[in-house]
C-alpha positions in Angstrom: 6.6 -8.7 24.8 2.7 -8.1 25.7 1.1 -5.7 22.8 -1.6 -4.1 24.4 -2.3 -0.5 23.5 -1.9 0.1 19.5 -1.4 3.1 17.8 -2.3 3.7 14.3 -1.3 6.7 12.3 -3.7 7.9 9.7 -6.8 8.9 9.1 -7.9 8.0 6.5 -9.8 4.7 5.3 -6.7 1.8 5.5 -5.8 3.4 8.8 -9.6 3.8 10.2 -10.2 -0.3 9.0 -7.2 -1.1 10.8 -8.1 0.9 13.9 -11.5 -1.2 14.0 -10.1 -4.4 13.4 -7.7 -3.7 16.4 -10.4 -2.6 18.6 -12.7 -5.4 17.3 -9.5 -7.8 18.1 -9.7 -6.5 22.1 -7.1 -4.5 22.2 -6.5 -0.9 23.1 -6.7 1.2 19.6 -6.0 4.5 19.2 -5.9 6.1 16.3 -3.9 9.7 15.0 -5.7 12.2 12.7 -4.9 15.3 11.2 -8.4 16.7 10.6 -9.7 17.4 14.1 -13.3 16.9 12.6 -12.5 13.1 11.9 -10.8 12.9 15.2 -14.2 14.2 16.6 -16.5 12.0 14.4 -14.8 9.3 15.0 -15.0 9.4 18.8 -18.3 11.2 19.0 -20.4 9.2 16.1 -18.0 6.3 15.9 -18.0 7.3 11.9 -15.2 8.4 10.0 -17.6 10.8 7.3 -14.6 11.9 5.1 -13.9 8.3 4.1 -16.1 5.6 5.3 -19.2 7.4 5.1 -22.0 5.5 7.2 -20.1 2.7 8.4 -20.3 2.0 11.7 -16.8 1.8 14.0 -16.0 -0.3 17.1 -17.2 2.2 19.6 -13.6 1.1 21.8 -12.0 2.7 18.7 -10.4 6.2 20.2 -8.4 9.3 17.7 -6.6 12.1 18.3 -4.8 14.6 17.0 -2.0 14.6 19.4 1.0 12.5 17.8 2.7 12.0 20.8 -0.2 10.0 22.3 -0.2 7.0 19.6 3.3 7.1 20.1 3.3 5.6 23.6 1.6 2.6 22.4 3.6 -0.8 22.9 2.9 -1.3 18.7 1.9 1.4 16.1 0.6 1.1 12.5 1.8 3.3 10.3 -1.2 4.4 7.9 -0.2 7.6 5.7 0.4 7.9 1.8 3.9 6.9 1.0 5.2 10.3 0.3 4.3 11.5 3.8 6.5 8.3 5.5 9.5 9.9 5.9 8.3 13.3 7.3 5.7 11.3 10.0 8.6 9.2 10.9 10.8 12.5 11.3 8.4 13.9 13.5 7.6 10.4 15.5 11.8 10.2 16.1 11.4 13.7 17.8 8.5 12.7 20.1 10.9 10.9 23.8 9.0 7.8 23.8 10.5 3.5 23.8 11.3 2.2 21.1 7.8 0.5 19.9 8.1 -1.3 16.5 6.9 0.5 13.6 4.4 -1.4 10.9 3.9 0.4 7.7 1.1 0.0 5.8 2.0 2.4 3.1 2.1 1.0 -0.7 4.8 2.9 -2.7 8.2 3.9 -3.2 9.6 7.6 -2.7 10.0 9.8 -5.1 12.9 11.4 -6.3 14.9 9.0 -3.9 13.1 5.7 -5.2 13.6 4.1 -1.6 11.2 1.3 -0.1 10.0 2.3 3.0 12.3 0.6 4.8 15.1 2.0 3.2 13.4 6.0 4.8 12.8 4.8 7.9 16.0 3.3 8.2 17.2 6.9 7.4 14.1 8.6 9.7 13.8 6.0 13.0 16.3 3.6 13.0 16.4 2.8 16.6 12.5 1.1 16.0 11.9 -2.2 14.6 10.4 -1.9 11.4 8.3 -4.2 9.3 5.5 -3.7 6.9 1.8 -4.6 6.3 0.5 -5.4 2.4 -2.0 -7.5 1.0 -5.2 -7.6 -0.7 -7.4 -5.4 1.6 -10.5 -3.0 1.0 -10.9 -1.1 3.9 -14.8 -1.3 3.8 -15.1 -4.9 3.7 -12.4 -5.6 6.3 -14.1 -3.5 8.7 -17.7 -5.1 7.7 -16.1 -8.5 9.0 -15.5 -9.6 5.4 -12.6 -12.8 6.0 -9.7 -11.0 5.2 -5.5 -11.6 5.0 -2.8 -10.0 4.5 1.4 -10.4 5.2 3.0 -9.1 7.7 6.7 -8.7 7.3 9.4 -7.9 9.5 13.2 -9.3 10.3 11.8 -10.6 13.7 9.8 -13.5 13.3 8.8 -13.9 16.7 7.9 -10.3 16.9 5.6 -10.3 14.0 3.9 -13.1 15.7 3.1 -11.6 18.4 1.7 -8.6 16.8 -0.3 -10.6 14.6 -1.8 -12.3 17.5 -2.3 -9.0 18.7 -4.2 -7.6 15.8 -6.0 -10.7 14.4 -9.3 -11.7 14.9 -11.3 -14.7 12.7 -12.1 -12.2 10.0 -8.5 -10.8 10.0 -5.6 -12.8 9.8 -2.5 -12.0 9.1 0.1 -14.4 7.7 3.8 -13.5 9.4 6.7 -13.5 7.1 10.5 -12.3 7.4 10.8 -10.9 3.9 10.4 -7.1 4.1 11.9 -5.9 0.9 9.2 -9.1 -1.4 6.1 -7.7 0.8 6.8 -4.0 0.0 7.9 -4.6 -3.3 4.6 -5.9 -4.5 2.5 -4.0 -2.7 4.3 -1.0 -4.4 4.3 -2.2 -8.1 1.0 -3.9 -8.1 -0.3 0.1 -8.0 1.1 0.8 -11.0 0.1 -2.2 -12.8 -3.5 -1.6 -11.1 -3.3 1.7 -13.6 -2.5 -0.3 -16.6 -4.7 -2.9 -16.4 -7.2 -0.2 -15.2 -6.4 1.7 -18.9 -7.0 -1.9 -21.0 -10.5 -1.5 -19.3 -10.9 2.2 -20.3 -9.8 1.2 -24.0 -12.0 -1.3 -24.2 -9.8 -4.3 -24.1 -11.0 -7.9 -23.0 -9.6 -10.2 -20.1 -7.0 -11.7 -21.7 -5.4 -8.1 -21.8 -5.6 -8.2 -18.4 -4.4 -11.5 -17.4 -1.7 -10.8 -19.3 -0.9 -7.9 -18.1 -1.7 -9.6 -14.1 1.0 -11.9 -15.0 3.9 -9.9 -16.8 3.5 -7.6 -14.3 3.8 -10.2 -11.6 7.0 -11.3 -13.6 8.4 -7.3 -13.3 7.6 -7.3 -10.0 9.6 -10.5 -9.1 12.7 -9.5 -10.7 12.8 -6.0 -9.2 12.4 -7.6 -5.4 14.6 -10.3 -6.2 17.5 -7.8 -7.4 17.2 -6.1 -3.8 17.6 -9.1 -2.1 13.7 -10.3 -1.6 12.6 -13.8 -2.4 10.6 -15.1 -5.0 8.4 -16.8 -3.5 6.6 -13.7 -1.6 5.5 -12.4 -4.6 3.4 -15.4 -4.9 1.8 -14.9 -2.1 -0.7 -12.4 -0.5 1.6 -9.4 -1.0 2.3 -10.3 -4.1 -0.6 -11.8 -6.3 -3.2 -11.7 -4.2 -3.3 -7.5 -3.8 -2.1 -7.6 -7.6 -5.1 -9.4 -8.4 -7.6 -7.7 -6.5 -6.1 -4.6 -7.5 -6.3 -5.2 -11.1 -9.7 -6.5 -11.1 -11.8 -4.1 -9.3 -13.3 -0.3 -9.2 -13.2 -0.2 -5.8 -9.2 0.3 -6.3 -8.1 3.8 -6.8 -5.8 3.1 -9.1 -8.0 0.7 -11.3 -10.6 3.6 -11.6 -8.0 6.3 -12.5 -5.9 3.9 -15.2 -9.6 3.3 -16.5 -10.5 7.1 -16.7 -7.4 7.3 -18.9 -7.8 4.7 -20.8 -11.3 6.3 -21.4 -9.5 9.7 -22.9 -9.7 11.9 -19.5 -7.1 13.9 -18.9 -4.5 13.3 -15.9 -5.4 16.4 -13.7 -9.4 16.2 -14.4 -9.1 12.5 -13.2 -6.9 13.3 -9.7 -10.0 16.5 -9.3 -12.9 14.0 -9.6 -11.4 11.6 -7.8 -9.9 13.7 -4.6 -7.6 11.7 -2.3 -4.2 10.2 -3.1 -3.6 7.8 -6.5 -0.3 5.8 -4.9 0.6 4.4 -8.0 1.1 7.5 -10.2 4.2 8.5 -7.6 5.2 4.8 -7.5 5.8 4.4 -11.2 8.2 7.3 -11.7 10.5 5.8 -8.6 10.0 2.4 -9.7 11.2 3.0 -13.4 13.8 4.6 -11.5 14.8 2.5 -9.6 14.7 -0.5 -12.1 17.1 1.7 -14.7 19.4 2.1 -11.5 19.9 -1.8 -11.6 19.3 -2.5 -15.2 16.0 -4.4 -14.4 13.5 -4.7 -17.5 10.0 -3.7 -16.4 8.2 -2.8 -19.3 4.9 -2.1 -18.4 5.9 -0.1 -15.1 8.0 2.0 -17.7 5.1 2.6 -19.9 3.2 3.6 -17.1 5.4 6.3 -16.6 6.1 7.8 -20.1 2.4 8.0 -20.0 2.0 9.3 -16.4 5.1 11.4 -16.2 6.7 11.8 -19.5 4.6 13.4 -21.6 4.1 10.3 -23.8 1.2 9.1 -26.0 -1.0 6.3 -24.7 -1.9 4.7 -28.2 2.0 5.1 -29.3 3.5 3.7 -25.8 0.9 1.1 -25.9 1.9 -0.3 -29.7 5.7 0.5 -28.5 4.9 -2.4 -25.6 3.0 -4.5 -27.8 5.5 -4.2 -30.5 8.8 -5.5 -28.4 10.6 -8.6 -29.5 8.9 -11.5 -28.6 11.4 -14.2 -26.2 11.2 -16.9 -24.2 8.8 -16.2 -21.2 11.4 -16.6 -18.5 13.7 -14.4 -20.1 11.3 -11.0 -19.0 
């Protein structure tokens, strides 16, 4: 299969970084926006204002705001918050195009259903491979050329390959890998444990809160992906602890700035106002507790996230609740 022409769906920063780095690669990019002002930025100004504000794009980088465009690319990246999958990938089914394989870039599970993107678009546009892409990536420093890696996972092997080849460059590289359910398991749960270790820093607690709370969390993570029938070892890798750990460890994650707003005694809404934009992980923790009670998994700092996010449930209180668990051997969650 020759991968040419790439789509990418999203506008926003993710899905304008990806856009460059396939343009930048030498390949035909195209990329879908809602916001017909970004769509005209980007072209116009090669600058997407709303949220990479004076950051040059590769002038080869194309939008639109016509769906069915992107859609008749041989590949497309699929760029929108995890709560908008399943209706873009409704509305992609109804556009008559070939079956092009579908990456998702999207971090999360869905709510209220507590499926992996996968799982939706095996409901939503089942007739198009389907893989993901998740790894430790900041859109700003990708697209400034910033060596940068990341998995790509999908069933196909060879397939992957070639779309790797096709998006990679010597600053971007992505590592090809079969297991789907691993990759989008951590990139889902390190959000929420982005928030927690983001509301250590906002109570004023030292690193070895949040190393501990890196590697627990890596341990929750593990077992939930494991349970659904992903391996082990791809939570060691860069979907696993290498977002985890860039997540965790830096402002310039969303969800490290708003667990550290909390921490600092803001309340929930104030912090989603200031903020603007889309906090992945405070969707992702409901379905993840969810989804871990469905199957009897222990994850006890995704489920405080929750109680706090979700629930109602005092932060100091849920905090010395966690803290105050029996203690066990370390393998033993």
């Amino acid at each position: 299969m020759t991968i040419e022409r790439i789509g990418v769906v999203g506008g926003g920063a993710w899905g304008t970084a990806l856009g460059h780095l396939v343009a930048k690669a030498g390949r035909q990019s195209l990329l879908w926006a809602r916001d017909p002002k970004i769509v005209a930025s980007i072209n116009q100004n090669h600058e997407n204002p709303a949220y990479l504000k004076d950051i040059p794009l590769a002038p080869d980088l194309k939008a639109s705001a016509d769906l069915a465009e992107i859609c008749r690319s041989d590949a497309i990246l699929l760029v929108v918050p995890a709560q908008a999958v399943r209706t873009t990938l409704e509305t992609m089914a109804a556009i008559d195009t070939a079956p092009a394989p579908v990456i998702c870039c999207a971090k999360g599970l869905e709510i209220g259903s507590g499926l992996m993107m996968s799982e939706v678009a095996a409901q939503s546009l089942a007739t198009h491979p389907f893989g993901c892409l998740s790894g430790p990536t900041f859109a700003a420093e990708a697209i400034r050329g910033v060596p940068t890696a990341a998995t790509l996972a999908i069933a196909d092997t060879a397939l992957g390959a070639e779309i790797a080849r096709a998006i990679g460059s010597p600053t971007f590289r992505p590592y090809v890998s079969s297991d789907v359910i691993g990759a989008e398991i951590g990139g889902a749960v390190k959000n929420v444990l982005a928030i927690a270790c983001g509301v250590a820093v906002g109570l004023g607690f030292g690193e070895n809160t949040r190393a501990a709370l890196i590697t627990r969390g890596l341990a929750e993570a593990t077992r939930l992906a494991v349970a659904l029938g992903g391996r082990a070892e791809t939570l060691s890798g860069l979907a696993g602890l290498g977002d985890l750990t860039m997540s965790c460890g830096s402002r310039q994650s969303r969800n490290f700035r708003f667990g550290e707003a909390l921490g600092q005694g803001m309340p929930v809404e104030t912090i989603l106002t200031h903020m603007g934009g889309v906090v992945e992980g405070r969707h992702t923790a409901e379905a993840t507790a969810q989804r871990a009670a469905a199957l009897d998994i222990e994850m006890p700092i995704c489920h405080a996230v929750d109680a706090v996010l979700n629930h109602g449930a005092e932060l100091r209180a849920t905090i010395d609740a966690l803290l105050g668990r029996p203690l066990r051997a370390e393998r033993d969650g």
